[in-house]
PyMOL CGO cylinders between C-alpha atoms (Angstrom):
from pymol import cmd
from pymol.cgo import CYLINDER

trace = [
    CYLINDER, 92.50, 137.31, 89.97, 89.86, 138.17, 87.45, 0.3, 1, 1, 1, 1, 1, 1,
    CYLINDER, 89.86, 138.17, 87.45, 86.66, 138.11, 88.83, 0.3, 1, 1, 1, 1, 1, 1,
    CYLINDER, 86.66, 138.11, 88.83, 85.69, 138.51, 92.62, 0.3, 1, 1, 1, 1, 1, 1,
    CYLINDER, 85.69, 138.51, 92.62, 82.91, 135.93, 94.13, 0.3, 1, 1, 1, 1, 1, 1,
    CYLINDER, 82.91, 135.93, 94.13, 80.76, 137.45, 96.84, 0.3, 1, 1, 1, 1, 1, 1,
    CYLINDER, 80.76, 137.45, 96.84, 78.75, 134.83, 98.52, 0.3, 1, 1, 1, 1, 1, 1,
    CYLINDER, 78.75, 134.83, 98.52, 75.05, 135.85, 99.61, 0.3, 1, 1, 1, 1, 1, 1,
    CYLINDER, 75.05, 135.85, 99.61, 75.46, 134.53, 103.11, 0.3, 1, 1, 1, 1, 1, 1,
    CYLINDER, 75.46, 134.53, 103.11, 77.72, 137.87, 103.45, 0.3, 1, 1, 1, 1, 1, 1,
    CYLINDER, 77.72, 137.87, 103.45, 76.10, 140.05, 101.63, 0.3, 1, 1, 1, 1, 1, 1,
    CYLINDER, 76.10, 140.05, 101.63, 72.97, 138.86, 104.02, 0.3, 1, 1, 1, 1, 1, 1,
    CYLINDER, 72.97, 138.86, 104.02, 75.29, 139.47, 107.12, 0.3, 1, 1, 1, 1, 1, 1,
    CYLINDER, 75.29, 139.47, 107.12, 76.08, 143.16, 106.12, 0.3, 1, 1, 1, 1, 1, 1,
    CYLINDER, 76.08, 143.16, 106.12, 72.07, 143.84, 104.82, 0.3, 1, 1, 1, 1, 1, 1,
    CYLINDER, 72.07, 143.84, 104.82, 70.82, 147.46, 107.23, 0.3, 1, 1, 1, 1, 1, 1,
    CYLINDER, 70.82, 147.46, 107.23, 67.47, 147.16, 108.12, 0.3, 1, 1, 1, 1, 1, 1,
    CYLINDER, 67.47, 147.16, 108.12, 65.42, 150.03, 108.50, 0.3, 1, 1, 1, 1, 1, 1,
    CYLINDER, 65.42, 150.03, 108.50, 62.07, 151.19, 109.49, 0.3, 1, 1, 1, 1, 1, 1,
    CYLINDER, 62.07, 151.19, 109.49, 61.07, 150.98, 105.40, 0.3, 1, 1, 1, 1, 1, 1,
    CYLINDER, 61.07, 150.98, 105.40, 62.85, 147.95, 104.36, 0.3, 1, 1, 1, 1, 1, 1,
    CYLINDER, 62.85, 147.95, 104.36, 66.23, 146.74, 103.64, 0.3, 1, 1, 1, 1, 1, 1,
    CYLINDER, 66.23, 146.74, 103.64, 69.41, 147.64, 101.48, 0.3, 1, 1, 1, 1, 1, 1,
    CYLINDER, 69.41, 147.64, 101.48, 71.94, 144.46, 101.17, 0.3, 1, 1, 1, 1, 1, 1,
    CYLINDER, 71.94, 144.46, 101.17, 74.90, 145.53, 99.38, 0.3, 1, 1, 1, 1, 1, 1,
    CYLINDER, 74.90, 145.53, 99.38, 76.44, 143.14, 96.94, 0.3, 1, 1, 1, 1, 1, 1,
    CYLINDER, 76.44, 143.14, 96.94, 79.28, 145.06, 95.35, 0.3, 1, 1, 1, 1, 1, 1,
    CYLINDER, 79.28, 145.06, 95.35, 81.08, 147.94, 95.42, 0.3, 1, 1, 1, 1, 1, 1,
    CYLINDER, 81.08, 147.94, 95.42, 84.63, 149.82, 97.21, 0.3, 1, 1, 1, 1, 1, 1,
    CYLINDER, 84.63, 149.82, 97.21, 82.52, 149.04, 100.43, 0.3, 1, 1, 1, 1, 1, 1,
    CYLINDER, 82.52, 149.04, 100.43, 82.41, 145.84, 100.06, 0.3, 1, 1, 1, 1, 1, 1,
    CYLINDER, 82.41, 145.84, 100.06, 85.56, 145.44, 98.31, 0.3, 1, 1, 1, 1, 1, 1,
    CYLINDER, 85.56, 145.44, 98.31, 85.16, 143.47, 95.20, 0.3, 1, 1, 1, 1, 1, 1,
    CYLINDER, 85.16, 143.47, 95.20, 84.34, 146.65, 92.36, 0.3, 1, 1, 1, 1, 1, 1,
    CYLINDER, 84.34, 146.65, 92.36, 85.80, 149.75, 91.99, 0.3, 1, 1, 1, 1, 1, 1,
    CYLINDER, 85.80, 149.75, 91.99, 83.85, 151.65, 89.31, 0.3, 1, 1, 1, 1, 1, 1,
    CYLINDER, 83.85, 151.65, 89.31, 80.48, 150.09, 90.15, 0.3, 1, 1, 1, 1, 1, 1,
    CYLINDER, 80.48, 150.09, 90.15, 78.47, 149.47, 93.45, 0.3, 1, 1, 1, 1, 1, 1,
    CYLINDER, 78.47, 149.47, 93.45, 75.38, 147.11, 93.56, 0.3, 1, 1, 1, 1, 1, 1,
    CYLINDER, 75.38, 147.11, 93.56, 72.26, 146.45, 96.07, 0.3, 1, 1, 1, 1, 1, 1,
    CYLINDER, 72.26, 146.45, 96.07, 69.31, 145.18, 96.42, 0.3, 1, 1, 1, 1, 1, 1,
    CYLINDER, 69.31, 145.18, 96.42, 66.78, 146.88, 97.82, 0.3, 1, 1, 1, 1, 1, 1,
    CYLINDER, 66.78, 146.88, 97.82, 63.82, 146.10, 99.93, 0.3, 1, 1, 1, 1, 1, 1,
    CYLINDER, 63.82, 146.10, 99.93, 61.02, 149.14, 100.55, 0.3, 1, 1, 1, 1, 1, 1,
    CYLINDER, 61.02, 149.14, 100.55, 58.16, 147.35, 102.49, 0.3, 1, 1, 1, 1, 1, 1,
    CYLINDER, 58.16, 147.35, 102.49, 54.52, 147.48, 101.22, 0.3, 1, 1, 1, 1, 1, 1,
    CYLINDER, 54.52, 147.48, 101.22, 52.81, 150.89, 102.56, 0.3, 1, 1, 1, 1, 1, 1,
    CYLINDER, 52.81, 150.89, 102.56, 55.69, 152.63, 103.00, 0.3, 1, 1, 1, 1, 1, 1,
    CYLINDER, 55.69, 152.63, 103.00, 59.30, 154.87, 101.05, 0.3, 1, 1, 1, 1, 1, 1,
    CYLINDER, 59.30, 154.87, 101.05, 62.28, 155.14, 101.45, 0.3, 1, 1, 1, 1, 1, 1,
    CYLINDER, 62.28, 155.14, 101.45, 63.56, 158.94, 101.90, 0.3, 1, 1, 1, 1, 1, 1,
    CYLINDER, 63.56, 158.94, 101.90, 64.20, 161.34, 99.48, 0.3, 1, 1, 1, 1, 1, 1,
    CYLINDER, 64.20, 161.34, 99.48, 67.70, 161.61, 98.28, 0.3, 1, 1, 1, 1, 1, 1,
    CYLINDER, 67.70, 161.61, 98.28, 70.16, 162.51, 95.55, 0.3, 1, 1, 1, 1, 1, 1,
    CYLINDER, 70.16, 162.51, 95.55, 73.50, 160.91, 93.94, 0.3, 1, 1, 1, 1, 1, 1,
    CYLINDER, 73.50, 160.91, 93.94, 75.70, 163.15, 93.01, 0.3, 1, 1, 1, 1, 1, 1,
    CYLINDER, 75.70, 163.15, 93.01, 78.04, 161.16, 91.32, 0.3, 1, 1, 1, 1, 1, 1,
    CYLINDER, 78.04, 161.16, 91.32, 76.79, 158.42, 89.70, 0.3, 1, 1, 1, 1, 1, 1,
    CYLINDER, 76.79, 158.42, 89.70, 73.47, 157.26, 87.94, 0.3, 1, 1, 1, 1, 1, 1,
    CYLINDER, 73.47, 157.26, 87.94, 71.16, 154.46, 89.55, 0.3, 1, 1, 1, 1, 1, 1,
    CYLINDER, 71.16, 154.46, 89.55, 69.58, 152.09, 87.27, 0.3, 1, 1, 1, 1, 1, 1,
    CYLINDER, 69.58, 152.09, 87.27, 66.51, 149.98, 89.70, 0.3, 1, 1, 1, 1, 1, 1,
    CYLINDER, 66.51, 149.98, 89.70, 65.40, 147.02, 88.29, 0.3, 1, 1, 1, 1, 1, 1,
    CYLINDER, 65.40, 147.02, 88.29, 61.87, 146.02, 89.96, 0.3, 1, 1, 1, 1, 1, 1,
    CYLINDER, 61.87, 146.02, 89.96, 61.75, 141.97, 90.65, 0.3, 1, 1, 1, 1, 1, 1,
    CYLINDER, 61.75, 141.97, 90.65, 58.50, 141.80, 92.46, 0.3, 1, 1, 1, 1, 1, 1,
    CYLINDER, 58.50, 141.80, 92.46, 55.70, 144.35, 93.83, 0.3, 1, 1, 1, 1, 1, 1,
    CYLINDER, 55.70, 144.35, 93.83, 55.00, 147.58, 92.56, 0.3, 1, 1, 1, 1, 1, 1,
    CYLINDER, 55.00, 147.58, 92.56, 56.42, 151.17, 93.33, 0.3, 1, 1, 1, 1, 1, 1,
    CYLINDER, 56.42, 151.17, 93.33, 55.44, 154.68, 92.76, 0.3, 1, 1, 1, 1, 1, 1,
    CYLINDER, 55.44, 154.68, 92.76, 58.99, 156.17, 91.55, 0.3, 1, 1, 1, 1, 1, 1,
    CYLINDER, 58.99, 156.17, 91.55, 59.24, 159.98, 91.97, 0.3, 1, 1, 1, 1, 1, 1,
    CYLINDER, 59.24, 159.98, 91.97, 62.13, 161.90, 90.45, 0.3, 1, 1, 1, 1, 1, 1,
    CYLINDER, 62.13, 161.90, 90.45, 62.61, 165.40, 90.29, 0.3, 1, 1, 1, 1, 1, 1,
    CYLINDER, 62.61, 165.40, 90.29, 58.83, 166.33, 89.49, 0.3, 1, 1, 1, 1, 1, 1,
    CYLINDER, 58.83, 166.33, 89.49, 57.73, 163.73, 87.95, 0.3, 1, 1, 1, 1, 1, 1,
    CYLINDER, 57.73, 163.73, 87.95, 56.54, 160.15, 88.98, 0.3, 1, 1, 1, 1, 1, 1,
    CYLINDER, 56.54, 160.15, 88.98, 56.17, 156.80, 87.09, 0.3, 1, 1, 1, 1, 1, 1,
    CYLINDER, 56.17, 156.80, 87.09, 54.98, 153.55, 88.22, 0.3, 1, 1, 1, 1, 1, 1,
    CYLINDER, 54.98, 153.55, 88.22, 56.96, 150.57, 87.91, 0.3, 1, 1, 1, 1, 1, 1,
    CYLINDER, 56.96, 150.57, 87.91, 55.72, 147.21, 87.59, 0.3, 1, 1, 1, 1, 1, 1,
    CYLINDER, 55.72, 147.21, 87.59, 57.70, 143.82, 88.30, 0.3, 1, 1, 1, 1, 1, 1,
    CYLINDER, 57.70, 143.82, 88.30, 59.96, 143.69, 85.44, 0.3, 1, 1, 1, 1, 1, 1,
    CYLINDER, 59.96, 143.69, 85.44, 59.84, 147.12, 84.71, 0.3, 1, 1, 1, 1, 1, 1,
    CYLINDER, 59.84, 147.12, 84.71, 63.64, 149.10, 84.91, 0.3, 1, 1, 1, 1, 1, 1,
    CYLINDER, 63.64, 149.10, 84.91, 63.92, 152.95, 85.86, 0.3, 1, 1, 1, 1, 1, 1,
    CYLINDER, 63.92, 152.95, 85.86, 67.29, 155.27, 85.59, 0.3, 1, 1, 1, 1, 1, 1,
    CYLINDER, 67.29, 155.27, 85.59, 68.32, 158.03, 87.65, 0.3, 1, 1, 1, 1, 1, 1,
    CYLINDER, 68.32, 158.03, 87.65, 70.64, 160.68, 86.23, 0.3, 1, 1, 1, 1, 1, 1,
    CYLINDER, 70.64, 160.68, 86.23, 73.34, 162.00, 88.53, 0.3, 1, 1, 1, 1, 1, 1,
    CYLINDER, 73.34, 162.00, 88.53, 72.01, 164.75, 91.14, 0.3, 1, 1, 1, 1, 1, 1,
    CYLINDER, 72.01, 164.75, 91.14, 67.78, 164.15, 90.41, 0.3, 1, 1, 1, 1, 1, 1,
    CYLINDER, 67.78, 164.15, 90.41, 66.22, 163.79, 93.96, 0.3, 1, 1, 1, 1, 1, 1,
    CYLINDER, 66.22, 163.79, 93.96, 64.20, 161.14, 94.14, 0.3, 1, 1, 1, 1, 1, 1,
    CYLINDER, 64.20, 161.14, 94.14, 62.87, 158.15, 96.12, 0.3, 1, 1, 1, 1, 1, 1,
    CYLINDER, 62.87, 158.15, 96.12, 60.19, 155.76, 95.70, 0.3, 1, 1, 1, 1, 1, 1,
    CYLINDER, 60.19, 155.76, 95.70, 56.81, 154.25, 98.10, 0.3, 1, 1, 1, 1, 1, 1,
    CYLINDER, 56.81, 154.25, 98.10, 55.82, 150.48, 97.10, 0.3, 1, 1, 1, 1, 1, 1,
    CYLINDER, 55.82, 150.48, 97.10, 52.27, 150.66, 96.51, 0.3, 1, 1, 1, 1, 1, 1,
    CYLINDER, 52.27, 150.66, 96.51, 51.23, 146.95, 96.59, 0.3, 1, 1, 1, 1, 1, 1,
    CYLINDER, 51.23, 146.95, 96.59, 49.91, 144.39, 98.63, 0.3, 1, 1, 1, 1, 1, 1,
    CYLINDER, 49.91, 144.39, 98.63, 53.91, 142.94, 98.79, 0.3, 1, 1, 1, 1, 1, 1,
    CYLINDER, 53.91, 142.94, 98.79, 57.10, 144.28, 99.30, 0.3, 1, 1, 1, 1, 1, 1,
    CYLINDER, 57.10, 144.28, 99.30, 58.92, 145.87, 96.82, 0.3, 1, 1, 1, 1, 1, 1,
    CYLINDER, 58.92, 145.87, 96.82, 61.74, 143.76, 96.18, 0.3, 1, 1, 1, 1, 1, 1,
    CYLINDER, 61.74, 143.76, 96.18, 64.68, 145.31, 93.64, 0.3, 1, 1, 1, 1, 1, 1,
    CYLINDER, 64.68, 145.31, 93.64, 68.27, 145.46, 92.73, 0.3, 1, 1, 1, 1, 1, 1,
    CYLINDER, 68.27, 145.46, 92.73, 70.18, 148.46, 92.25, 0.3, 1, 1, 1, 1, 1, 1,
    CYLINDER, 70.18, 148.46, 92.25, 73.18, 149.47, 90.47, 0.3, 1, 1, 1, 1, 1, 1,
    CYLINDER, 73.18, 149.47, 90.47, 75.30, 152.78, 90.57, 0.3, 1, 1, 1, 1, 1, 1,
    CYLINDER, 75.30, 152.78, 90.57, 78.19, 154.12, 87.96, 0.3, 1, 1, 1, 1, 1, 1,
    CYLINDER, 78.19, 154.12, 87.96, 80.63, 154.43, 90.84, 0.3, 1, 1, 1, 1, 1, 1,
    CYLINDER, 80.63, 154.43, 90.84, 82.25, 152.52, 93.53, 0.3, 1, 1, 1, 1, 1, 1,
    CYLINDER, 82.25, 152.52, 93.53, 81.41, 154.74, 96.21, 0.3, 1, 1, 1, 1, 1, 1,
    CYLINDER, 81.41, 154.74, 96.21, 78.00, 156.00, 95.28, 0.3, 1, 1, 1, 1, 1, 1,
    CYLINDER, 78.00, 156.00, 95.28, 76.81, 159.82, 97.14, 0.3, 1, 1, 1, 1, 1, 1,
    CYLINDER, 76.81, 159.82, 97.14, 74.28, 159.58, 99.01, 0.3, 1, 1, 1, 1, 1, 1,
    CYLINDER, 74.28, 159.58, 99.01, 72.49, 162.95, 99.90, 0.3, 1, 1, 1, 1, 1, 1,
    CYLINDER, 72.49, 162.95, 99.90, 69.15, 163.21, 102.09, 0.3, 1, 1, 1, 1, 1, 1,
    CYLINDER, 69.15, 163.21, 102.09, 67.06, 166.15, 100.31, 0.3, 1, 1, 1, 1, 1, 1,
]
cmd.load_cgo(trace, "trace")
């Protein structure tokens, strides 16, 4: 087969929740329909950030879909709007704090199946 269809009342079954917000993973070797790519979204709840980390082996592009987020990589920090797209490069520490009234609602993609994930 040619393509792989990963219904959302799955991906909603194997979402973590966590004291910041949610990651529900859509594809990826995990969740076994991708092998050179894994894909999220992403949930960071208003007020608060998810914890600094690092990918060693793979760049994350974050596209922002609603809210807004302080993004800090490395030493620098941007703010992204809803709409707004930010990439990582491999190995930058970084993590992000939603700074609006909402939720900061996103999707995520990684260069690799099984992205590294590294708490700095």
């Amino acid at each position: 087969m040619s393509f792989s269809v990963y219904p959302s009342r799955e991906a909603e079954a194997r979402r973590a929740d966590t004291d910041w917000g949610s990651l529900c993973w859509l594809a990826g070797r995990a969740v076994g329909n991708a092998e050179g790519l894994t894909l999220g979204r992403v949930i960071i709840k208003a007020g608060q950030s998810n914890p600094p980390h690092s990918h060693g082996n793979c760049e994350e592009a974050l596209y922002l879909l609603s809210g807004r987020l302080k993004h800090f990589a490395g030493e620098e920090s941007v703010v992204l709007e809803a709409g707004d797209t930010i990439v990582i490069a491999p190995g930058v520490p970084h993590y992000a704090r939603s700074i609006g009234a909402e939720d900061a609602d996103m999707i995520v993609a990684y260069s690799a199946g099984d992205r590294e994930f590294s708490k700095v």
